[in-house]
C-alpha positions as a LaTeX table, in Angstrom:
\begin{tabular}{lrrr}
\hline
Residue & $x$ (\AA) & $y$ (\AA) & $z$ (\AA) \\
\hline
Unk1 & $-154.31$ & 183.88 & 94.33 \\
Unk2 & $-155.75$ & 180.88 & 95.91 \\
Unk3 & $-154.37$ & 177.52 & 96.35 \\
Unk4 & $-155.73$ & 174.04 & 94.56 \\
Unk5 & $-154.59$ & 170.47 & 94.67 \\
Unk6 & $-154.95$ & 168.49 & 91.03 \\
Unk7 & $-154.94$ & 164.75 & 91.66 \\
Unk8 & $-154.42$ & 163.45 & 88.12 \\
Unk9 & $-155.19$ & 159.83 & 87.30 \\
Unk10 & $-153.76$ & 157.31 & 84.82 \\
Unk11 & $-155.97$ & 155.39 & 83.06 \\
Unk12 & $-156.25$ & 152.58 & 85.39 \\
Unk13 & $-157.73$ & 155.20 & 87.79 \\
Unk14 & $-154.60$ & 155.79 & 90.04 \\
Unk15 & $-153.40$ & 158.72 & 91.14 \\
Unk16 & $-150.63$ & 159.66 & 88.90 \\
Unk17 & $-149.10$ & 162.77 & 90.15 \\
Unk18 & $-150.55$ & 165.92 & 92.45 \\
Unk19 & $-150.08$ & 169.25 & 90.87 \\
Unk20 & $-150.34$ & 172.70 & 93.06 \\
Unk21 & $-152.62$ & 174.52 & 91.25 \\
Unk22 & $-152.21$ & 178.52 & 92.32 \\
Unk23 & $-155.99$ & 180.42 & 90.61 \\
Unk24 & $-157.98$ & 183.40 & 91.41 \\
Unk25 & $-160.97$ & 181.52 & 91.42 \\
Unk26 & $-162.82$ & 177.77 & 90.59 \\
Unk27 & $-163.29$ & 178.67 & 86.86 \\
Unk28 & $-159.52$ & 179.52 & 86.60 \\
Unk29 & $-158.72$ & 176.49 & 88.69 \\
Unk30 & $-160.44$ & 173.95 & 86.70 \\
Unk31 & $-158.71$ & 175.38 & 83.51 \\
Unk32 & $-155.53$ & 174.80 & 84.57 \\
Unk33 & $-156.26$ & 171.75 & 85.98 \\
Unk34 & $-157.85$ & 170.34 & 82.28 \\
Unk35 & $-154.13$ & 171.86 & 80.88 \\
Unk36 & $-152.46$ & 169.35 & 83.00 \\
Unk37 & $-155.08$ & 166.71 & 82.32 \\
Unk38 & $-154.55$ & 167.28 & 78.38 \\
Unk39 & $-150.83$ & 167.45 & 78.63 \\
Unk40 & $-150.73$ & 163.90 & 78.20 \\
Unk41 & $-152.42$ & 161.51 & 80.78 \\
Unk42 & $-155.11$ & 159.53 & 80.26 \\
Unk43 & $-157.95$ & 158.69 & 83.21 \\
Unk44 & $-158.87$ & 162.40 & 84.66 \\
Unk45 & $-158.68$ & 164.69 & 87.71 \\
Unk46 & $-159.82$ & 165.65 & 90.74 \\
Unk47 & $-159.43$ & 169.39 & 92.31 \\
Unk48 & $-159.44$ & 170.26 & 95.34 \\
Unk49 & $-158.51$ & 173.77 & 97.41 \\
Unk50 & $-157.85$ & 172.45 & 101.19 \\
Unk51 & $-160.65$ & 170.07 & 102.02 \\
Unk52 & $-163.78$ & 171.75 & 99.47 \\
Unk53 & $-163.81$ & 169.49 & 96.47 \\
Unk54 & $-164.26$ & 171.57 & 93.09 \\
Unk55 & $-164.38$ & 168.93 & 90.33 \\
Unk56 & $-163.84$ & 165.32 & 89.47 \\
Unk57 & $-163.09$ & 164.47 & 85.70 \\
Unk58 & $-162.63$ & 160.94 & 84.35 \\
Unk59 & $-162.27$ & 160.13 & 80.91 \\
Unk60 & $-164.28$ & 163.18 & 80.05 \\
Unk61 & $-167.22$ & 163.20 & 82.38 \\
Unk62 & $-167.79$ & 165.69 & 84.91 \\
Unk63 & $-168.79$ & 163.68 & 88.54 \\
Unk64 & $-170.02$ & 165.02 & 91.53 \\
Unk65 & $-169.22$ & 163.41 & 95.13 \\
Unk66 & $-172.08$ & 162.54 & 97.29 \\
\hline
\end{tabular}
């Protein structure tokens, strides 16, 4: 198992909460990480394992950091 980070963000863009995220990969990561999006907040979330960014979702688009 490797180790993620899930910032989650309210709607206003904050961060929210930080989840541990524990996958065997990015695809399983980003699953789990979409459960705790849907679970009931409202702006997105960003995953990260240790300082490689996987993903940024907000409000249902996918973004990439440049």
């Amino acid at each position: 198992m490797q180790a993620f980070r899930c910032f989650v963000f309210d709607e206003d863009g904050h961060v929210f909460a930080v989840e541990p995220v524990e996958a065997t990969d990015d695809a399983s990561a980003i699953t789990i990480a979409r459960a705790v999006f849907k679970s009931g907040f409202r702006g997105g979330y960003d995953l990260w394992q240790t300082d490689r960014h996987v993903l940024l979702e907000m409000n249902g688009a996918k973004l990439t950091l440049h």
